[in-house]
MARLO-334122 format. One record per residue (C-alpha): y, x, z; chain; residue number from 1; residue in three letters. Coordinates in steps of 0.001 Angstrom, whole numbers, padded with zeros to 6 digits. Layout:
BEGIN
         Y         X         Z   mol   seq   type
         Y         X         Z     A   NUM    ALA
...
This chain:
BEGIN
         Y         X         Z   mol   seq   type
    021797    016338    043815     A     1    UNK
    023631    019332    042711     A     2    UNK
    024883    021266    045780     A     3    UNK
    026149    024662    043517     A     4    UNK
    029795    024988    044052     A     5    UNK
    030611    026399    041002     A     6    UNK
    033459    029596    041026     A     7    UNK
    034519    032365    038621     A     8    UNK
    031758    034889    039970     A     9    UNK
    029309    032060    040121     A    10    UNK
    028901    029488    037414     A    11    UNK
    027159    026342    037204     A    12    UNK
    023658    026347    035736     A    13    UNK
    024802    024395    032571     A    14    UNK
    027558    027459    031787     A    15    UNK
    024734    030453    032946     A    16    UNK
    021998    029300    030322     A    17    UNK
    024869    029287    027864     A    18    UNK
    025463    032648    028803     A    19    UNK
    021777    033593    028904     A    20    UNK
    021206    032087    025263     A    21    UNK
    024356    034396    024039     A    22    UNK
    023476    037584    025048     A    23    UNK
    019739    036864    024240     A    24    UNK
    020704    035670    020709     A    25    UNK
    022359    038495    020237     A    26    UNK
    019512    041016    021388     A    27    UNK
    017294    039050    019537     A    28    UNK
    019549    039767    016246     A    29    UNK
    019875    043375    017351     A    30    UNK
    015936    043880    017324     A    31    UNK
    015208    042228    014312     A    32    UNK
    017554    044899    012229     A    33    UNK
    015664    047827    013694     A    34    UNK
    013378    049084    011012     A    35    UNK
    016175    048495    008666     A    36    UNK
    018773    050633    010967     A    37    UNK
    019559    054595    010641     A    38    UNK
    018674    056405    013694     A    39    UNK
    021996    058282    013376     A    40    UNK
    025435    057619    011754     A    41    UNK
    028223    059665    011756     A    42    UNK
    031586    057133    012907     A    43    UNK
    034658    058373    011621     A    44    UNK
    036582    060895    014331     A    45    UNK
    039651    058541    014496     A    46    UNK
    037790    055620    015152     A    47    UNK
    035300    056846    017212     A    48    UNK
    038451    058336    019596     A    49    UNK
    040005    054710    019314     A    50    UNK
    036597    052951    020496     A    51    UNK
    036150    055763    023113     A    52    UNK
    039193    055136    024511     A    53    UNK
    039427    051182    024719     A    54    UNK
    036505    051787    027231     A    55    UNK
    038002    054551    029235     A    56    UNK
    040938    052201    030291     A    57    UNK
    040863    049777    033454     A    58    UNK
    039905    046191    033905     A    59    UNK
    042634    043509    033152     A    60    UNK
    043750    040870    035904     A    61    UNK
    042510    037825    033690     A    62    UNK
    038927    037977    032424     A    63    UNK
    038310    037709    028890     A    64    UNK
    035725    035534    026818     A    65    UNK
    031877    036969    026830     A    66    UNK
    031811    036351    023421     A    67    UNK
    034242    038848    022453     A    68    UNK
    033100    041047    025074     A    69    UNK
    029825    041109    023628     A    70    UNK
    031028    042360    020310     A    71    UNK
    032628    044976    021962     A    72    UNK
    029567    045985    023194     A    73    UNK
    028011    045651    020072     A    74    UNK
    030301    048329    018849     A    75    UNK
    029806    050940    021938     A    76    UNK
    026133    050285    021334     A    77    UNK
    026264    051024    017564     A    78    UNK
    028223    054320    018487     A    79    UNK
    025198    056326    019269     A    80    UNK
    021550    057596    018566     A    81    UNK
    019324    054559    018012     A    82    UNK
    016691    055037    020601     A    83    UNK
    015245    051755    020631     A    84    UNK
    014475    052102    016304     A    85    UNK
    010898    053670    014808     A    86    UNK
    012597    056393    013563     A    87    UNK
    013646    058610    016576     A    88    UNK
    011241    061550    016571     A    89    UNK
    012983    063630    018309     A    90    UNK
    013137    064451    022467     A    91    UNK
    010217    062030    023984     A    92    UNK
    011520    058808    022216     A    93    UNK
    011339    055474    024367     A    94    UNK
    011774    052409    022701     A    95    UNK
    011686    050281    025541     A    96    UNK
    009345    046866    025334     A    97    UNK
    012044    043585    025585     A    98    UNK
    009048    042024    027973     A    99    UNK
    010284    044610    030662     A   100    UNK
    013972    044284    029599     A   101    UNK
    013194    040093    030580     A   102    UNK
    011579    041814    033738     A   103    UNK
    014328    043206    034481     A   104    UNK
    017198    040677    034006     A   105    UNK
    014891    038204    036513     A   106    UNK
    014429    041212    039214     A   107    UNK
    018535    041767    038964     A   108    UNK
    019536    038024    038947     A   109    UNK
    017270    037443    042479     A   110    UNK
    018308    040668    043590     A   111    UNK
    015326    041063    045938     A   112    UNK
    015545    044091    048468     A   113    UNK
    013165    046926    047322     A   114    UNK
    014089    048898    050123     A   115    UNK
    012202    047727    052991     A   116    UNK
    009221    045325    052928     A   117    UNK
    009914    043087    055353     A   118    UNK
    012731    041723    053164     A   119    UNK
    010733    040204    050501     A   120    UNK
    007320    041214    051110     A   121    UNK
    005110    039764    048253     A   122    UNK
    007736    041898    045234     A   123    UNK
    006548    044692    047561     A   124    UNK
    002760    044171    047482     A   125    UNK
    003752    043814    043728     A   126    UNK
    004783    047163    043017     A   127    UNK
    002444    048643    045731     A   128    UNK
   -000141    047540    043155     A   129    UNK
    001291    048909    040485     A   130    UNK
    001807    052400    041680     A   131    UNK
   -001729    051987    043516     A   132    UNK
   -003304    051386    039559     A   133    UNK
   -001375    054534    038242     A   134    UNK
   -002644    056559    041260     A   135    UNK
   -006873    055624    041132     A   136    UNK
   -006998    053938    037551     A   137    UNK
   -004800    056358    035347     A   138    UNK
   -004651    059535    037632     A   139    UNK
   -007984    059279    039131     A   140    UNK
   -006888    059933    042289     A   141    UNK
   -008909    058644    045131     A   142    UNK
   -008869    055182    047112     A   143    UNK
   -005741    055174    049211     A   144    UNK
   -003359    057290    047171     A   145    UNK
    000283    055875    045975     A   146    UNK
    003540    056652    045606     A   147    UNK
    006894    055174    044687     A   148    UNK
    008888    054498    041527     A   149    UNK
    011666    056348    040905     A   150    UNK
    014611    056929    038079     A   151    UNK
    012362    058950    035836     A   152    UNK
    010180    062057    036005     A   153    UNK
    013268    064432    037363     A   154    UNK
    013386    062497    039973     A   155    UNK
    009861    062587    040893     A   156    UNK
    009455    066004    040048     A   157    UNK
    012458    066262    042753     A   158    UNK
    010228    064319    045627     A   159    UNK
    006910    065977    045153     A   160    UNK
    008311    069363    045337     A   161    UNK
    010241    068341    048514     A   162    UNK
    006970    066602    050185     A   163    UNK
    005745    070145    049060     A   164    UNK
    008028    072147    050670     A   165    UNK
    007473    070131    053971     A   166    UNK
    004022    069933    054265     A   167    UNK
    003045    073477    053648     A   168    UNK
    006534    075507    055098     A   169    UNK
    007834    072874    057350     A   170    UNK
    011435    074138    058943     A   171    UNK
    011082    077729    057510     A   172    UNK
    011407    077560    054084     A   173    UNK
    013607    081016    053160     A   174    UNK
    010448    082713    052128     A   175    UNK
    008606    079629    049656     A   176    UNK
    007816    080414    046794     A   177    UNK
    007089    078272    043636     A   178    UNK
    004729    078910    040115     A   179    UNK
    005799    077080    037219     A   180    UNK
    004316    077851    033664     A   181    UNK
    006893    078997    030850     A   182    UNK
    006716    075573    028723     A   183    UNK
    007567    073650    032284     A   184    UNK
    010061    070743    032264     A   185    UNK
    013607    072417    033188     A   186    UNK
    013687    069795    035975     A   187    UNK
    010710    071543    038038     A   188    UNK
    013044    074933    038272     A   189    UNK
    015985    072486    039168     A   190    UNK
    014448    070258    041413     A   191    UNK
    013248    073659    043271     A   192    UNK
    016877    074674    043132     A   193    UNK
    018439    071380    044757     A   194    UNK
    015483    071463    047506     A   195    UNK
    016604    074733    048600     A   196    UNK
    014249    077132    046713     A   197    UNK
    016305    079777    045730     A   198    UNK
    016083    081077    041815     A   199    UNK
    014056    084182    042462     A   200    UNK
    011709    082530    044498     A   201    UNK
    010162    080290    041290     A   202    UNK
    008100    082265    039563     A   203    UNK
    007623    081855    035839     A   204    UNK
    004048    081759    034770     A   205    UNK
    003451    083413    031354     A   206    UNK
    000976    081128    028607     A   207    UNK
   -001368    081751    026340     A   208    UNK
   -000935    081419    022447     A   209    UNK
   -001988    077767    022549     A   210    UNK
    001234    077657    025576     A   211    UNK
   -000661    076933    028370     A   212    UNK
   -000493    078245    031978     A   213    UNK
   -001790    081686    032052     A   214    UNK
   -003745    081325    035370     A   215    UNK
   -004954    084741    036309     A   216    UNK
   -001096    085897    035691     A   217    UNK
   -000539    083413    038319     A   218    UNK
   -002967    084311    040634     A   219    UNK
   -001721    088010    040377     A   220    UNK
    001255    086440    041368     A   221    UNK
    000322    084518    044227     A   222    UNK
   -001389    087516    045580     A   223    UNK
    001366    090323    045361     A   224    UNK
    003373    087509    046610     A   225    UNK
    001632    086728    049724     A   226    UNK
    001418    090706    049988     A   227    UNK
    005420    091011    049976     A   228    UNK
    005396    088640    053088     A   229    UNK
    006394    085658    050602     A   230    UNK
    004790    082098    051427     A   231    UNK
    003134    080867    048188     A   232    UNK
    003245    076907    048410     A   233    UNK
    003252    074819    045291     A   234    UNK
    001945    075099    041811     A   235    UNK
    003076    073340    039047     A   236    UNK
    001059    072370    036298     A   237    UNK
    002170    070172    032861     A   238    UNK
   -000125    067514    031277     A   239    UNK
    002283    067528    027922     A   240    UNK
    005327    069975    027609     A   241    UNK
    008402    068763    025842     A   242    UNK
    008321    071272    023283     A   243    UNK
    004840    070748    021530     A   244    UNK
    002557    068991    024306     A   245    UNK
    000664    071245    025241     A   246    UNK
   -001362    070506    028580     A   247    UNK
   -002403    073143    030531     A   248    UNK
   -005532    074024    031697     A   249    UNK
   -005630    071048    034630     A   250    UNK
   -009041    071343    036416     A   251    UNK
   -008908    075518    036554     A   252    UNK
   -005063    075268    038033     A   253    UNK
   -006610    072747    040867     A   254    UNK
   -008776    075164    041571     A   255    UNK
   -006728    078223    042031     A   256    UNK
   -004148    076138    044165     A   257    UNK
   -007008    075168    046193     A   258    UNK
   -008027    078788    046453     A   259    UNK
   -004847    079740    047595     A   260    UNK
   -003933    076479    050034     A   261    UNK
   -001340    075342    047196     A   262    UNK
    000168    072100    047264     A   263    UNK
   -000923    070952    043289     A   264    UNK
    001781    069226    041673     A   265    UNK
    001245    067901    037573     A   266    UNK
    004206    066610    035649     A   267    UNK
    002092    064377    033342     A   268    UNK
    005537    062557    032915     A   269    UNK
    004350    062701    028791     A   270    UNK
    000889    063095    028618     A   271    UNK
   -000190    060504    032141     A   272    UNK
   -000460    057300    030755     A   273    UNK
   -002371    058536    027454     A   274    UNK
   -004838    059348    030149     A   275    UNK
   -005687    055169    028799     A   276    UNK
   -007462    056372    026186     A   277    UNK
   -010675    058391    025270     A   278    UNK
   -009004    061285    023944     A   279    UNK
   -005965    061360    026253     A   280    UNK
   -008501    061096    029521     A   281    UNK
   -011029    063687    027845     A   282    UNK
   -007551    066418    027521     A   283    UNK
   -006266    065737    030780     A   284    UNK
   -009610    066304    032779     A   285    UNK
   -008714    068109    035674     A   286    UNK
   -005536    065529    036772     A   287    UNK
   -007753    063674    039431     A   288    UNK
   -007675    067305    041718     A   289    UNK
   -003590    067190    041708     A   290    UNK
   -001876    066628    044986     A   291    UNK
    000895    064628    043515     A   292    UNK
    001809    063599    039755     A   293    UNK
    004931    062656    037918     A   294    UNK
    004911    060439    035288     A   295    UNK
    007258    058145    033104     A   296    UNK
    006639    054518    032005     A   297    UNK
    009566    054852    029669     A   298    UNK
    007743    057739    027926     A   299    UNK
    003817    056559    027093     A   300    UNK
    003884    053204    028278     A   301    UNK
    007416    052541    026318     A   302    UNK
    009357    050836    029068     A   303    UNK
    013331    050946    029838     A   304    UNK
    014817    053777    030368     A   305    UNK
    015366    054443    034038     A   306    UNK
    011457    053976    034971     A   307    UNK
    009927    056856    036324     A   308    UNK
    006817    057584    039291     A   309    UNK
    005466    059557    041631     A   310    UNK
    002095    059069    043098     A   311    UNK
    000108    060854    045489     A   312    UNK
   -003081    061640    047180     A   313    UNK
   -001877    061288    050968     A   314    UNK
    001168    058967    050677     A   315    UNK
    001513    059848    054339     A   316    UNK
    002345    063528    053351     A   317    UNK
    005194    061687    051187     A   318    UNK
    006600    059513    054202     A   319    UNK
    006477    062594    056383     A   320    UNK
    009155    064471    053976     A   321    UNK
    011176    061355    053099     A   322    UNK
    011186    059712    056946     A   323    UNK
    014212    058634    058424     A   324    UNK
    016143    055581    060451     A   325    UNK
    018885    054242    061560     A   326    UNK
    020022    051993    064724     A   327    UNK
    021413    048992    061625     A   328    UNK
    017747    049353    060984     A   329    UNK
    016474    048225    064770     A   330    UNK
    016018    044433    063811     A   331    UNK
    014275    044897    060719     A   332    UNK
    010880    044418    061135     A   333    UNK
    007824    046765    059259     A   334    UNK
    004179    046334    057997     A   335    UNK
    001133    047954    058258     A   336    UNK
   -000125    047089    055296     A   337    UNK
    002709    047633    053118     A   338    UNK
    005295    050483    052702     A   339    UNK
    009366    050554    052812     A   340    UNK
    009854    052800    050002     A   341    UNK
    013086    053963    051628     A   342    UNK
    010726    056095    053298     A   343    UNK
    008849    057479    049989     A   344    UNK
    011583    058552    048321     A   345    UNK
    014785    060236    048339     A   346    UNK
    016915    056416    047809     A   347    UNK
    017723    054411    050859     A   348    UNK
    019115    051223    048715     A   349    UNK
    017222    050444    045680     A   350    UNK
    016146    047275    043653     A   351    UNK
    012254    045968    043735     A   352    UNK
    011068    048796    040422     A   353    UNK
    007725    046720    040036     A   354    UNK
    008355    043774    038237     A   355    UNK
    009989    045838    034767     A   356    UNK
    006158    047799    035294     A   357    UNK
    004062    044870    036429     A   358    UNK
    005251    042012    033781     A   359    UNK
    004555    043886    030525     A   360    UNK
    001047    045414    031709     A   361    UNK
   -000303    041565    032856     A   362    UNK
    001621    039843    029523     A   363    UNK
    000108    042218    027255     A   364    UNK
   -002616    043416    029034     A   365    UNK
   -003989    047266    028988     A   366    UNK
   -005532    047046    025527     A   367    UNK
   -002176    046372    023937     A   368    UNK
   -000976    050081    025213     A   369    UNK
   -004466    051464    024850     A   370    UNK
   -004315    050467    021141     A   371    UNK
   -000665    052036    020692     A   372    UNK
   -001494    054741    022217     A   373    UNK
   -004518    055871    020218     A   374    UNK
   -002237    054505    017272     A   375    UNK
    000339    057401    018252     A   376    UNK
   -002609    059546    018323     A   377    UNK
   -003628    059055    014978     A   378    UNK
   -000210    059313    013506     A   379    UNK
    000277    062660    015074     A   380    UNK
   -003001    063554    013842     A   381    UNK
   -002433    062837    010341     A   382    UNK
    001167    064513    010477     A   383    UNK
   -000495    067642    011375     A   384    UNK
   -002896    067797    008488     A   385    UNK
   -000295    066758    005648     A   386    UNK
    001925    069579    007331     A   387    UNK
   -000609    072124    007867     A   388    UNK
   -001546    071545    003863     A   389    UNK
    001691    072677    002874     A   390    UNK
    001991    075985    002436     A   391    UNK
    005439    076882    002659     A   392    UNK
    004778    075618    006180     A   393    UNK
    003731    077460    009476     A   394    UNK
    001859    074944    012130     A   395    UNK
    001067    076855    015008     A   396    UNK
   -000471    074261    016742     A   397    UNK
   -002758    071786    016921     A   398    UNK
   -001218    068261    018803     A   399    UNK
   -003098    067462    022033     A   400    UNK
   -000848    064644    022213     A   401    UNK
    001611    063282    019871     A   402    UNK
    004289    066487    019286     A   403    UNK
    004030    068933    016355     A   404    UNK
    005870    071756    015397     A   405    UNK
    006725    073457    012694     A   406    UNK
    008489    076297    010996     A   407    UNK
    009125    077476    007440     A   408    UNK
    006592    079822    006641     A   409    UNK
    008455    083941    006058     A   410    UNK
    006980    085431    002845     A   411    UNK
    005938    088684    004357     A   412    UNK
    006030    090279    008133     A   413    UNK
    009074    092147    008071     A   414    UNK
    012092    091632    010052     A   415    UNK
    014442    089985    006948     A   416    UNK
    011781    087483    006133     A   417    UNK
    011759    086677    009267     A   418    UNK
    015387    086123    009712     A   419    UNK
    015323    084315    006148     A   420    UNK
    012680    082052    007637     A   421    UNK
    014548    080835    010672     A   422    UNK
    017411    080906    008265     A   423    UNK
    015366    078147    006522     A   424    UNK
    014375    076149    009093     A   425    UNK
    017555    075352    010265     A   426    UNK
    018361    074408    006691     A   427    UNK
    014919    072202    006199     A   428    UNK
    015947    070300    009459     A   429    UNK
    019376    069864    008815     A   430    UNK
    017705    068008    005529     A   431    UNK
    015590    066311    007399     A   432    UNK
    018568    064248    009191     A   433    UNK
    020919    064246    006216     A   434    UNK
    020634    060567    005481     A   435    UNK
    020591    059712    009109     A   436    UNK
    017293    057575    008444     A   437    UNK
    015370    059576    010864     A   438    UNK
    016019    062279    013111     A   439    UNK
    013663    064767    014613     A   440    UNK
    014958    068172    016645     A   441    UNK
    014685    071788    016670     A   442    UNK
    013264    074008    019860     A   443    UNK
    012450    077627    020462     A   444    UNK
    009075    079027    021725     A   445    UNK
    008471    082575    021855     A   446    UNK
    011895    083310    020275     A   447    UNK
    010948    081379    017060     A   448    UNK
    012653    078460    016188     A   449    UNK
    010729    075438    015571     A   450    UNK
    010986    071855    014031     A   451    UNK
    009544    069213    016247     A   452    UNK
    008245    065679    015499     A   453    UNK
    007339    063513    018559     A   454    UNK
    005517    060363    017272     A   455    UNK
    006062    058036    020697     A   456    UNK
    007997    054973    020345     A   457    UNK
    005809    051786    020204     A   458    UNK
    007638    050591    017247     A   459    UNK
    006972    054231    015182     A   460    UNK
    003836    052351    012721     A   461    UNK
    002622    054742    009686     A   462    UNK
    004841    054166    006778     A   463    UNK
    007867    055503    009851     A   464    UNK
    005596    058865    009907     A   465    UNK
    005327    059103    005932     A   466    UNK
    008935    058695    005126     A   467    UNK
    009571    061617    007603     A   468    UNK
    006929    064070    005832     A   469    UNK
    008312    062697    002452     A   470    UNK
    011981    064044    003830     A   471    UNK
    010191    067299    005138     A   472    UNK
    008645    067407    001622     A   473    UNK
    011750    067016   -000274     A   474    UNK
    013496    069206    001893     A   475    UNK
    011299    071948    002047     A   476    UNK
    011941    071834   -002593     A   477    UNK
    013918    075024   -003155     A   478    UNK
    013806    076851    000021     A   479    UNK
């Protein structure tokens, strides 16, 4: 017997899996035309204001077909950077695996607290275990350490300096200060700014010419800090820097926070989960003596958008700065053995995070990522040698993950060939993205101005990499 009462915000079964099938059908359609779509098109301005504004107006008093409404957001969804293609190598792509997109639509149609344990206990022990795996298996951290999933690595970044900030200044915190090195994620300096860290109190660490943390320049620091009356507290290292990857030197940071009673804080939120392979465990050596880590599943394990982590050595030390109650709460009951992430992190209601995490890493299983990883790897790998054989190019650096930049090369030192140079590199990148197959970005390090290809997106396979050197080739013709 069917008890459902079917009503306009609840429809039978019959009508939901016809609803399903559409918008599956259609997602299914939409991911088989990827390798065939251009990252970016240009939409002409009057139609592009007209679509813009058909979604900036107001709901209507009778609902409208989902079929239509579908195409409609076929055509919001065209309007924009394809992130999900193989040919975004620019930013950190994320291509996002549809096995955590079905995750995901399951989690939101039970709509499962993910709050508080007690409300649905096993989902909890679900993503306890996944954020217990990232903290021992990937992070080496020891037996007991977790964390709590978050929105992405800003977010986390935003937690573990406030658990910080509590545990080492406690109420006073006017005089905390904060070292950062110079290729550190913006969010770090931001996060420091929203936890009440003012500006002049993060100090910027200078790197060396492979950009990584210049340690004794931050133990100078720490030391004429400490001298001024300051109250050194947290150092910030980066396992992968958004620019070119570079990972600073992990186990030698530990040790000078250590030194100094630092809380150690490493925003591996690119480099973490390469930490799955040889190579990516053997470059981040040194990540097991952190405090706390950020990382992103939608970065290196190719999730959704909107997945991000924290973990820690003493989750207790993460409670402590994220406690708090409330007398609604009186009648819910807690658990020993399990957490109420409300009291992790910074959110008081959330959804259950796991399931989007845990469903694609038991589906696939770990040697599925292991093997994309080491494939992104490679293709880095090979990038950098067909660049660095070119030479009209400049490659400054050797990839320790899966970034490398680039710059025209300027025929002589002075200070016009160096202007002509930059001058050029704007023009070889603007070549780059002329047909809107593929689009990488520019950066600047050290005043220069660099090209930079990110090889990331599970769906980025080799002949992706050579058409973008054959459009750096071709570009770089006449320059």
């Amino acid at each position: 017997m069917n008890l459902h009462r079917a009503t306009p915000l609840d429809p039978d079964q019959g009508t939901m899996v016809e609803m399903a099938d559409l918008v599956t059908r259609r997602i299914a359609g939409f991911l088989a035309t990827l390798d065939v779509r251009p990252t970016h098109v240009g939409t002409a301005p009057e139609a592009e204001e007209e679509l813009t504004a058909s979604f900036l107006s107001g709901p209507p008093e009778s609902g409208a077909p989902l079929e239509s409404l579908m195409d409609r957001l076929g055509a919001a969804a065209g309007n924009a950077i394809e992130s999900a293609g193989p040919r975004l190598m620019a930013a950190a792509p994320g291509g996002g695996l549809y096995s955590s997109a079905l995750a995901e639509f399951y989690t939101k149609a039970l709509n499962r607290y993910g709050t508080l344990a007690a409300a649905s206990p096993a989902l909890t022990a679900l993503e306890e275990g996944v954020l217990r795996w990232m903290a021992r298996d990937v992070c080496g951290l020891p037996p007991g350490g977790s964390g709590v999933l978050t929105t992405g690595g800003s977010m986390a970044n935003l937690s573990a300096l406030v658990t910080a900030r509590h545990d080492r200044l406690g109420e006073d915190i006017g005089r905390g200060t904060v070292y950062v090195g110079e290729q550190a994620h913006y969010s770090v300096a931001k996060a420091a700014r929203i936890a009440g860290i003012p500006g002049r109190h993060v100090r910027v660490i200078p790197v060396d010419g492979d950009l990584r943390m210049d340690l004794d320049a931050a133990a100078e620091l720490i030391r004429a800090d400490r001298a001024a009356g300051l109250r050194p507290f947290l150092l910030v290292a980066t396992a992968g820097t958004t620019d070119t990857g570079a990972i600073d030197p992990l186990t030698d940071a530990g040790g000078l926070a250590a030194r100094e009673d630092l809380w150690f804080h490493v925003d591996a939120a690119y480099g973490g989960f390469f930490r799955l392979t040889a190579r990516g465990r053997e470059r981040t050596a040194g990540l097991e003596r952190a405090d706390s880590v950020a990382l992103d599943p939608h970065k290196a394990l190719f999730l959704p958008f909107g997945t991000g982590a924290l973990v820690v050595r003493d989750p207790a030390r993460l409670h402590a700065a994220h406690e708090g109650t409330a007398p609604a709460l009186q009648d819910v009951g807690a658990s020993d053995a399990l957490p109420d992430y409300a009291q992790r992190g910074i959110e008081l209601s959330r959804e259950n995070r796991g399931v989007r995490v845990w469903l694609p890493l038991h589906l696939h299983g770990l040697s599925a990522f292991r093997a994309a990883l080491d494939e992104k790897l490679d293709l880095a790998a090979r990038l950098h040698r067909r660049l660095s054989a070119d030479p009209r190019l400049d490659v400054p650096w050797e990839p320790e993950l899966t970034t490398v930049a680039f710059a025209v090369r300027p025929g002589d030192a002075g200070e016009a060939a160096r202007q002509d140079a930059e001058a050029a590199t704007c023009r070889l990148l603007d070549r780059i993205n002329a047909d809107g197959r593929a689009m990488v970005h520019s950066t600047t390090v050290g005043g220069r101005r660099l090209i930079r290809v990110c090889v990331l997106a599970h769906r980025t396979h080799g002949e992706h990499v050579d058409e973008v050197l054959d459009a750096i080739t071709a570009g770089t013709a006449g320059l």
